[in-house]
C-alpha positions as semicolon CSV with decimal commas, in nm:
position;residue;x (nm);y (nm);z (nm)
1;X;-2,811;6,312;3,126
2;X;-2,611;6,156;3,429
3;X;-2,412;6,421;3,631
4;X;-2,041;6,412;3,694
5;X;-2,073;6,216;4,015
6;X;-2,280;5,924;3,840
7;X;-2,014;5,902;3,580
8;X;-1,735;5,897;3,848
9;X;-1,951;5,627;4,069
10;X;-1,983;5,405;3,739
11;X;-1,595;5,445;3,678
12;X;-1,484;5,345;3,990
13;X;-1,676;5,022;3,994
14;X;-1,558;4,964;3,638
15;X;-1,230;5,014;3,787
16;X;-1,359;4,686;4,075
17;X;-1,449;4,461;3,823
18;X;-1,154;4,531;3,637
19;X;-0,935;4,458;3,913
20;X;-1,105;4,108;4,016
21;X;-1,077;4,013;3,673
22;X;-0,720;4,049;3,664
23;X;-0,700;3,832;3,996
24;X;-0,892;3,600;3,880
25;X;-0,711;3,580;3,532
26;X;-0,376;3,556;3,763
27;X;-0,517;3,304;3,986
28;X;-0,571;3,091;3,631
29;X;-0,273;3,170;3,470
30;X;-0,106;3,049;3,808
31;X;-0,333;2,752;3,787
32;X;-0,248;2,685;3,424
33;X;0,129;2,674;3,518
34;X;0,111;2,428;3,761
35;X;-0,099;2,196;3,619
36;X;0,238;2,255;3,297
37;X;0,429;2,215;3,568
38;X;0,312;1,827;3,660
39;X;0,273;1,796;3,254
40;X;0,607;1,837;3,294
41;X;0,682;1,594;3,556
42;X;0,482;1,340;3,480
43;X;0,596;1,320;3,145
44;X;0,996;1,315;3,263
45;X;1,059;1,695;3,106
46;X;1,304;1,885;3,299
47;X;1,399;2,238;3,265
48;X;1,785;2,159;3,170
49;X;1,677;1,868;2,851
50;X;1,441;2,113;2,659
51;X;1,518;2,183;2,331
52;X;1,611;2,550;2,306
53;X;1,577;2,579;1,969
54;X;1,198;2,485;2,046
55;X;1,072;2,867;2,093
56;X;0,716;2,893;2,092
57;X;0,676;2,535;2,070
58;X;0,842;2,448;2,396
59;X;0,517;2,619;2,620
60;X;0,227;2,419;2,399
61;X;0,402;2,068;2,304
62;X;0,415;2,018;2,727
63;X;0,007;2,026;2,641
64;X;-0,002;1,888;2,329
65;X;0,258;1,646;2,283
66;X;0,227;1,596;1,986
67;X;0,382;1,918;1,868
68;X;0,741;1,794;2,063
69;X;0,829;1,550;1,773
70;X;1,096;1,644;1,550
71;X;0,983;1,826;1,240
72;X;1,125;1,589;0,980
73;X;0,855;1,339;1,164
74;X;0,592;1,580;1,174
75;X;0,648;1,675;0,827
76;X;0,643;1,284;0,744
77;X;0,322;1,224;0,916
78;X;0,154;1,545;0,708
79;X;0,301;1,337;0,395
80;X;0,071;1,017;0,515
81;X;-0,247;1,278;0,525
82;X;-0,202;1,360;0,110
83;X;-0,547;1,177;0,021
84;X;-0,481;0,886;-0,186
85;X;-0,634;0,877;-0,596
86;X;-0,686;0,517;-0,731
87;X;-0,520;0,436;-1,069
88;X;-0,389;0,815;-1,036
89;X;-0,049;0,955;-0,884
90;X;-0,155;1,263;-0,941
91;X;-0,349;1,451;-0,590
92;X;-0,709;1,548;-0,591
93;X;-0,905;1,878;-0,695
94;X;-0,776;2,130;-0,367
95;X;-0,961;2,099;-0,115
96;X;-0,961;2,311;0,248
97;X;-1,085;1,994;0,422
98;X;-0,817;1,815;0,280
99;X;-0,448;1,785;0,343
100;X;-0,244;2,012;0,276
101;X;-0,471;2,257;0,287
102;X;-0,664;2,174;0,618
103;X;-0,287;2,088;0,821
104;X;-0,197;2,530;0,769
105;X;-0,577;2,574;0,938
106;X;-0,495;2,392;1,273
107;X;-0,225;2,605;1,450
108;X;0,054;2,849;1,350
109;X;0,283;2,561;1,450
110;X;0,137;2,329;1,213
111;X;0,093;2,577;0,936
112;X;0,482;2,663;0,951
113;X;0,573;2,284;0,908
114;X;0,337;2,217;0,661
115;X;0,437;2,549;0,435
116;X;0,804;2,430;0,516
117;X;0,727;2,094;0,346
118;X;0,823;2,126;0,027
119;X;0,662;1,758;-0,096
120;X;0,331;1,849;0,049
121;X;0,286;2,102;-0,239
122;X;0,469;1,877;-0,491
123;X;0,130;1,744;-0,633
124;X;-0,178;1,936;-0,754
125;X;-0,503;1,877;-0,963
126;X;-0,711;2,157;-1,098
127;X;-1,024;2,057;-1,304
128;X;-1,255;2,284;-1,381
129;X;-1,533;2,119;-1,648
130;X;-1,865;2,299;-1,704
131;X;-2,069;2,046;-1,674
132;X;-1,928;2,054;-1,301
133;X;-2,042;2,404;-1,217
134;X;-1,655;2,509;-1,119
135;X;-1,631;2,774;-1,350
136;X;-1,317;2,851;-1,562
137;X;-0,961;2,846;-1,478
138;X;-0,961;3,262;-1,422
139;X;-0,672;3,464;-1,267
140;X;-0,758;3,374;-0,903
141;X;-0,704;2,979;-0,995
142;X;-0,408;3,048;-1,179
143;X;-0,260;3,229;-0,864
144;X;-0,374;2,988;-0,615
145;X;-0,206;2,700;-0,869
146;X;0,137;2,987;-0,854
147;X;0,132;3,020;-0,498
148;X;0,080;2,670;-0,469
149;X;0,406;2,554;-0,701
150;X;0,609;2,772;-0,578
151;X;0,591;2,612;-0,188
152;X;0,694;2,291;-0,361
153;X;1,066;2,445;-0,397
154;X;1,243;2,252;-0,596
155;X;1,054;1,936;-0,572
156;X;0,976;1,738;-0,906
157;X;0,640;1,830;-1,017
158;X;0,295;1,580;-1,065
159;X;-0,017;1,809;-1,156
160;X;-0,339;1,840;-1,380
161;X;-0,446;2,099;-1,529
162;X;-0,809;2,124;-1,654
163;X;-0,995;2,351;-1,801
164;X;-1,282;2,214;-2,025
165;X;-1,542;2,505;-1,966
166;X;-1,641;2,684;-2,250
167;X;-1,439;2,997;-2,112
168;X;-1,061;3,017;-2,200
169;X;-0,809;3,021;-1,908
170;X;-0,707;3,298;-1,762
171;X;-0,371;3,410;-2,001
172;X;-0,136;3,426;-1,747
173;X;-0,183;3,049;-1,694
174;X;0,096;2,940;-1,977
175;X;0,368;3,192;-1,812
176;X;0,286;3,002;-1,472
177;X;0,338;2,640;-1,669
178;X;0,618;2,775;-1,822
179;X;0,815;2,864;-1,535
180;X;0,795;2,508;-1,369
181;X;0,826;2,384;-1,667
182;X;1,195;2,214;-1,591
183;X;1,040;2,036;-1,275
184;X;0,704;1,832;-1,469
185;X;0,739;1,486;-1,424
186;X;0,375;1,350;-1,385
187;X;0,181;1,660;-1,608
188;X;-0,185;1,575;-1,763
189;X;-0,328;1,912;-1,951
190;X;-0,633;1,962;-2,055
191;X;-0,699;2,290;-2,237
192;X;-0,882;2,437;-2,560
193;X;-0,615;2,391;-2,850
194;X;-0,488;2,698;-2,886
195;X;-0,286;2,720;-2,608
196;X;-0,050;2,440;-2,670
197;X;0,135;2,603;-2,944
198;X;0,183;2,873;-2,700
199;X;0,444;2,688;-2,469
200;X;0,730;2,722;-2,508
201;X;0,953;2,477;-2,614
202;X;1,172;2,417;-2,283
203;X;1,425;2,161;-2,188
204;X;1,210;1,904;-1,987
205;X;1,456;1,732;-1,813
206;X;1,278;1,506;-1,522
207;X;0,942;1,466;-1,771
208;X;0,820;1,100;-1,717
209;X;0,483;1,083;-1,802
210;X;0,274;1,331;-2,003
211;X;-0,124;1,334;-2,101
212;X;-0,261;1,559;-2,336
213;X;-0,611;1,667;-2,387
214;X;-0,776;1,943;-2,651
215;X;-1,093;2,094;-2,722
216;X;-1,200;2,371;-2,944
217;X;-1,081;2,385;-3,314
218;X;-0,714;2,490;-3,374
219;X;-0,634;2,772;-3,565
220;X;-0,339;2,693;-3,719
221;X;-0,259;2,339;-3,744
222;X;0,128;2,310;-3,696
223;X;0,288;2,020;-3,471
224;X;0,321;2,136;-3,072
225;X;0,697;2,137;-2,991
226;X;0,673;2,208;-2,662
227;X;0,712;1,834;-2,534
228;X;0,994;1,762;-2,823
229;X;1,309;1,789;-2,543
230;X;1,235;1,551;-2,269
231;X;1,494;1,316;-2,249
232;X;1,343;1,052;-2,022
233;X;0,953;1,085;-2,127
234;X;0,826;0,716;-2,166
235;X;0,464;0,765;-2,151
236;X;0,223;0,936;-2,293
237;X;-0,171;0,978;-2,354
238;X;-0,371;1,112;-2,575
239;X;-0,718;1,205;-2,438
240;X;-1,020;1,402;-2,664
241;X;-0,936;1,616;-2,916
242;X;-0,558;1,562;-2,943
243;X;-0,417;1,347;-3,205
244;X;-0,082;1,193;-3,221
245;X;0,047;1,424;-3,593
246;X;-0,031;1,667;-3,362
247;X;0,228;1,652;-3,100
248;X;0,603;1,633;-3,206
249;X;0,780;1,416;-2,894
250;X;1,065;1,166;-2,916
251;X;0,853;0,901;-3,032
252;X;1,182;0,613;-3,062
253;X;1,251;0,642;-2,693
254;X;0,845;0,609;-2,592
255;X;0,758;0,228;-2,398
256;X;0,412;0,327;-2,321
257;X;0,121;0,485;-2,496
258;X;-0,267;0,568;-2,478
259;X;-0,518;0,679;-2,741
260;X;-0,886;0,745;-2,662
261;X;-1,179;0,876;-2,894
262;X;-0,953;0,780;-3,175
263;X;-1,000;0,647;-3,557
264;X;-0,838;0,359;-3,652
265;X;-0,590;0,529;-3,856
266;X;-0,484;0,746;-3,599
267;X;-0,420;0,423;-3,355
268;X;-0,198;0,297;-3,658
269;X;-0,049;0,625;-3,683
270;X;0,061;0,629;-3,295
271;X;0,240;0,286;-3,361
272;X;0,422;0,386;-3,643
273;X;0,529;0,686;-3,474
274;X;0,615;0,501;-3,135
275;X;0,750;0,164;-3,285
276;X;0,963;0,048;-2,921
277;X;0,641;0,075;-2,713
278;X;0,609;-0,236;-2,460
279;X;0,254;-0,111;-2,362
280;X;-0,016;0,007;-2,574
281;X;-0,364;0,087;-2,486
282;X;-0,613;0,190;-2,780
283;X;-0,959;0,309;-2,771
284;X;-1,067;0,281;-3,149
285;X;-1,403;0,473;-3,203
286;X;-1,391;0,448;-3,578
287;X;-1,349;0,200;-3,814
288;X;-1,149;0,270;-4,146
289;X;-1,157;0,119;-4,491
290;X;-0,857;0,250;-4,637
291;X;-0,550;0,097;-4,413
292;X;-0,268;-0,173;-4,480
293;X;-0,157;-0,372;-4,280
294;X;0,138;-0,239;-4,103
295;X;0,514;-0,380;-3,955
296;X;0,497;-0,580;-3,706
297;X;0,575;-0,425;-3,356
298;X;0,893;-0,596;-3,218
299;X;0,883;-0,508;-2,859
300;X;0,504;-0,452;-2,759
301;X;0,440;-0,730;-2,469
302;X;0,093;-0,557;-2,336
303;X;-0,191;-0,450;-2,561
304;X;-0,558;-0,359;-2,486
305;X;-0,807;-0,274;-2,706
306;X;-1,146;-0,106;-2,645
307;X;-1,437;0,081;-2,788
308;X;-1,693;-0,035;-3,074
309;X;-1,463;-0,016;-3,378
310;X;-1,159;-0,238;-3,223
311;X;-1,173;-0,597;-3,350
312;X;-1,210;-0,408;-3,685
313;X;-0,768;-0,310;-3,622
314;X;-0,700;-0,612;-3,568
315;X;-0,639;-0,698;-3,895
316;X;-0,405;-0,434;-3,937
317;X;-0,115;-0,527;-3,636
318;X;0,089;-0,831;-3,596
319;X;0,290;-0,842;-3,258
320;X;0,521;-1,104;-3,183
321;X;0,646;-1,043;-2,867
322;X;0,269;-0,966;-2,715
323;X;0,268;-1,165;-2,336
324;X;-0,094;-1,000;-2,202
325;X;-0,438;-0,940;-2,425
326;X;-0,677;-0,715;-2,274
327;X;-0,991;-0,747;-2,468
328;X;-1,244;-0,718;-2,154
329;X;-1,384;-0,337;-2,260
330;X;-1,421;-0,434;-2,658
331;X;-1,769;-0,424;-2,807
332;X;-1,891;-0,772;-2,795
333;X;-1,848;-0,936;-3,146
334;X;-2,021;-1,204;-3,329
335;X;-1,708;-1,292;-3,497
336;X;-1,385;-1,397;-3,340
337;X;-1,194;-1,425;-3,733
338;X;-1,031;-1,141;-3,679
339;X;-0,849;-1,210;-3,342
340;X;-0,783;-1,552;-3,399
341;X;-0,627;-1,438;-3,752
342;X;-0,416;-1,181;-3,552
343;X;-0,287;-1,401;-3,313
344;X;-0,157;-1,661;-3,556
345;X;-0,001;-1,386;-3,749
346;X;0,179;-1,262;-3,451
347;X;0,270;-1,632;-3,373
348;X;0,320;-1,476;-3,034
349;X;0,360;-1,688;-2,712
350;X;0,092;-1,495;-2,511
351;X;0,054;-1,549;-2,206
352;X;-0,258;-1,372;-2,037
353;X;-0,579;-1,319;-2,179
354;X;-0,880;-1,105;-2,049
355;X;-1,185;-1,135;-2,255
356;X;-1,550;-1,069;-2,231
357;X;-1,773;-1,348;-2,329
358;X;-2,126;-1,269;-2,512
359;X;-2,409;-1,551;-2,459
360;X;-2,335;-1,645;-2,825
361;X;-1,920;-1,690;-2,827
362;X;-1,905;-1,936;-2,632
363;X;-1,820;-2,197;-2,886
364;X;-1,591;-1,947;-3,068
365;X;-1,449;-1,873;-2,722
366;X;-1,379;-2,249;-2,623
367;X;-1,193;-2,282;-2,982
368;X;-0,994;-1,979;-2,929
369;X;-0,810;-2,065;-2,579
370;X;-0,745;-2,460;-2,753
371;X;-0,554;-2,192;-2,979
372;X;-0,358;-2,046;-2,657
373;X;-0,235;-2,323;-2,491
374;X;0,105;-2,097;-2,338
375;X;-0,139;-1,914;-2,105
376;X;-0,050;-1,890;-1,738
377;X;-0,368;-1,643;-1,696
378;X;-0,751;-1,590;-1,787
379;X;-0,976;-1,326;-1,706
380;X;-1,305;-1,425;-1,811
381;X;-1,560;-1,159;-1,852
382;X;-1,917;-1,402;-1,896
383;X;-2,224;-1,261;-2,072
384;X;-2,471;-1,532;-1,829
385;X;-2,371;-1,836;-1,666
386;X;-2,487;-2,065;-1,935
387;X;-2,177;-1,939;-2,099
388;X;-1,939;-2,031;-1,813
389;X;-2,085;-2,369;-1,822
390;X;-2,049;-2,443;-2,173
391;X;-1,678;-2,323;-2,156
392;X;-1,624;-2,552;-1,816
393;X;-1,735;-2,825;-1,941
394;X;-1,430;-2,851;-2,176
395;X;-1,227;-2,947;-1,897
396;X;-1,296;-3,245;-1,827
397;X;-1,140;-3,384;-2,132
398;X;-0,839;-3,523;-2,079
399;X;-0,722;-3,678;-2,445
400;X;-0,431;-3,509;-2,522
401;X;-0,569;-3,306;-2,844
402;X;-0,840;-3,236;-2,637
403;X;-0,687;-3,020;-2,308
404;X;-0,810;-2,701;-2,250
405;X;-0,554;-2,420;-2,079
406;X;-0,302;-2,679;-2,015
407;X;-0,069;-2,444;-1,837
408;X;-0,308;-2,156;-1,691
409;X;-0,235;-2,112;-1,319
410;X;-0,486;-1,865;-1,244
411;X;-0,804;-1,769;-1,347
412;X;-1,095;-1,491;-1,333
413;X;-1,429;-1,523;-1,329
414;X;-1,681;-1,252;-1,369
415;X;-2,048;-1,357;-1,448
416;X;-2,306;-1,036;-1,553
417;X;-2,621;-1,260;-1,532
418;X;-2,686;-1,460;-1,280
419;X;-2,952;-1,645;-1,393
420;X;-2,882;-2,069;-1,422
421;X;-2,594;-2,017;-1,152
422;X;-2,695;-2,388;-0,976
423;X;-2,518;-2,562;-1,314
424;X;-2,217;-2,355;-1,319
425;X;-2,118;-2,366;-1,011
426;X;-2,120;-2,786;-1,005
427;X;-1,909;-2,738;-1,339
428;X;-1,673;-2,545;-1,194
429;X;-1,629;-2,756;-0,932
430;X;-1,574;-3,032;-1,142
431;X;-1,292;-2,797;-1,315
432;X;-1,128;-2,740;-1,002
433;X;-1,101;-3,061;-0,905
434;X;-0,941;-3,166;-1,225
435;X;-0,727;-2,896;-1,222
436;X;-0,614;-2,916;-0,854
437;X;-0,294;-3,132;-0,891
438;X;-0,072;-3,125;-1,175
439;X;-0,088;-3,418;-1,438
440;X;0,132;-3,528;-1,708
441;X;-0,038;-3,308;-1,941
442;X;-0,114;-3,007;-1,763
443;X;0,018;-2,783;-1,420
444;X;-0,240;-2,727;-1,121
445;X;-0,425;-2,468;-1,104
446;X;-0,318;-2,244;-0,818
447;X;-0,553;-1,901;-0,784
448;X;-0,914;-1,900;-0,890
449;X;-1,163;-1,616;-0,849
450;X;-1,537;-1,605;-0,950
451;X;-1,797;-1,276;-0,893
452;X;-2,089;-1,231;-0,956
453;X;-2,316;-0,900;-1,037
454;X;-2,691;-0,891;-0,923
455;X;-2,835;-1,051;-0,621
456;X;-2,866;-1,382;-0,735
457;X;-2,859;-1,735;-0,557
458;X;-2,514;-1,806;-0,380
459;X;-2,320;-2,130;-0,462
460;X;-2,496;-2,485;-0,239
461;X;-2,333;-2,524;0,146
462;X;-2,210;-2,858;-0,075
463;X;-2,051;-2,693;-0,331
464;X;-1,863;-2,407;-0,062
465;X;-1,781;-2,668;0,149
466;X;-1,606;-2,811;-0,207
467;X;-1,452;-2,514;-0,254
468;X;-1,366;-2,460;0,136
469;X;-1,142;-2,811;0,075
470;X;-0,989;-2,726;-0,289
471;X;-0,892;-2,403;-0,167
472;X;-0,739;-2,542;0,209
């Protein structure tokens, strides 16, 4: 055991290091303010043009500069950081290495401005599938997702809300929906059935766009009014599980819809229901036996079909107004009867066409474009390029009976095989050259694309060099 005197020796040269710590930490901090100091100059700050209002900002931004914009800029910049979705408006999944998250973990400076940002917090997504490994939606989710809306202020609302585990949501996850329920504009839920009948059925005011999604067996099967009193809804999709009886929404004032996983008579349903769409996108799963055909639809201008039982629908829909034909994603059929029937019944003027091609339609395909002579656009999906030839070739008739696409101004090319390229590419070179000044009997052709899958030969330096000249 040390005696008093060891314990006073140790103290007092505690006491010494002590002391030349402090001078050396004033030496720094006197070091640190000069160096501000010529911060200062050299970056033309003087004492009498700082900002008062700048408080514990005025010190750092003479170090960091970047914290001495104006926080309207800042809080622009922080909107440029929101990671971008394609083909969705709606943010990503919340992520701490992601804005906004990651801008409140840089400084306190930075975390005030971006909590003060009202539009940073505006969009959310929450998915949480089990075949994902992120669990169910349980209380802490639904208070992050709380916490989360409620720093958006009064800001209009785009979120997702997923929860496709086999674990129901935490309950307090409707009273949270609920109470932003006047702010939804962009809103995508995906829960088990259940819970829709369980919103209420709120004045929806700035609702644009809604997509529903349902799994689980309902227990009572009674229309959801919760979506019935949105004034300015125009689109909406139905995802798995949810069918359009289901929902009861102002149908009349709808412009755009969506069906996926669907029978055929529940796409015929939605167009009854929605009969002023302008876009309709249908993914018929199941074929039925048992339909008629329906009225025509007066105002639809954009349809696409896909999945295995959609040329089978056809035959149900006429559309006169139709302008663009998506039928790229459709199972490939044998038989083009039934969209060649549908078009003349429409007796639409259509006007762009995207179509995939099997190596056994070409002949069916050739006739059905002769059929569509107002197209301005074609999207050609090809099976192989023996198929693109055969369907080139028609272009370099010229009799008048005879002209192929005589006003189509762009065109799409998208070849799955690559096999026999050498061919196609001299017959659509042939076709571009035909096509590259108007004639008497049909316009120039202005935008062409072709691409090709696989790692197959590229076109001849003669035929690029063809192109090279077409194109300049």
């Amino acid at each position: 055991m040390s005696t008093a005197g060891e314990i006073r020796t140790r103290l007092q040269r505690i006491d010494a290091e002590i002391a030349q710590l402090e001078l050396s930490l004033q030496s720094l901090q006197e070091t640190r303010t000069g160096l501000l100091e010529e911060l200062r100059h050299i970056n033309g700050i003087h004492p009498e043009n700082e900002i008062p209002s700048a408080g514990p900002l005025s010190r750092e931004a003479v170090a960091y500069p970047v914290l001495t914009l104006p926080f309207e800029i800042t809080s622009k910049i922080f909107l440029d950081c929101l990671p971008e979705e394609c083909d969705d408006p709606v943010r990503p999944y919340p992520s701490q290495d992601e804005a906004p998250l990651v801008l409140t973990r840089v400084c306190r400076d930075w975390r005030t401005i971006a909590l003060s940002t009202s539009m940073l917090w505006s969009h959310v997504r929450i998915e949480l599938d089990s075949d994902e490994g992120r669990g169910s939606l349980d209380s802490k989710w639904v208070a992050l997702l709380d916490i989360w809306l409620q720093r958006s202020q009064q800001q209009p609302l785009s979120l997702v809300v997923s929860n496709h585990s086999y674990a129901d949501p935490d309950e307090t996850l409707l009273r949270v929906l609920d109470s932003h329920s006047r702010r939804w504009r962009n809103v995508a839920l995906k829960l088990p059935f259940n819970y829709f009948p369980r919103l209420a059925a709120r004045s929806l005011p700035l609702l644009e766009r809604l997509t529903l999604s349902a799994h689980g067996s309902p227990d009572i099967i009674n229309p959801i009014s919760a979506f019935r009193h949105a004034p300015i809804l125009r689109h909406v999709c139905f995802e798995g599980g949810m069918h359009p009886a289901d929902v009861n929404l102002p149908w009349e004032q709808l412009t755009s819809v969506e069906l996926y996983g669907a029978s055929a008579d529940d796409c015929l349903e939605l167009l009854r229901l929605a009969p002023n769409v302008t876009r309709c996108v249908l993914d018929v799963q199941y074929d039925s036996h048992g339909l008629a055909i329906g009225s025509p639809l007066p105002s639809l201008s954009s349809f696409t079909f896909t999945g295995p039982a959609s040329w089978g629908i056809l035959r149900f829909l006429a559309m006169p107004a139709l302008q663009r034909l998506d039928l790229s994603r459709c199972s490939p059929s044998r038989n083009f009867a039934p969209i060649i029937q549908f078009l003349k019944r429409s007796e639409c003027d259509l006007r762009e066409l995207k179509i995939y091609v099997r190596s056994t339609s070409a002949v069916q395909t050739i006739f059905l474009l002769h059929l569509l002579p107002s197209l301005t656009s074609v999207d050609l999906i090809l099976a192989d390029a023996d198929t693109g030839t055969a369907i080139f070739l028609e272009f370099k008739f010229n009799e008048e009976n005879r002209i192929i696409l005589p006003h189509v101004e762009s065109m799409s090319v998208h070849c799955i095989n690559d096999d026999n390229q050498r061919q196609m590419f001299e017959v659509i070179t042939d076709a571009l050259q035909i096509r590259a000044d108007p004639s008497d009997s049909s316009v120039a052709l202005k935008s062409f694309t072709l691409s090709m899958e696989g790692l197959g030969r590229t076109p001849s330096p003669e035929v690029r060099q063809q192109w090279n000249e077409l194109a300049g």
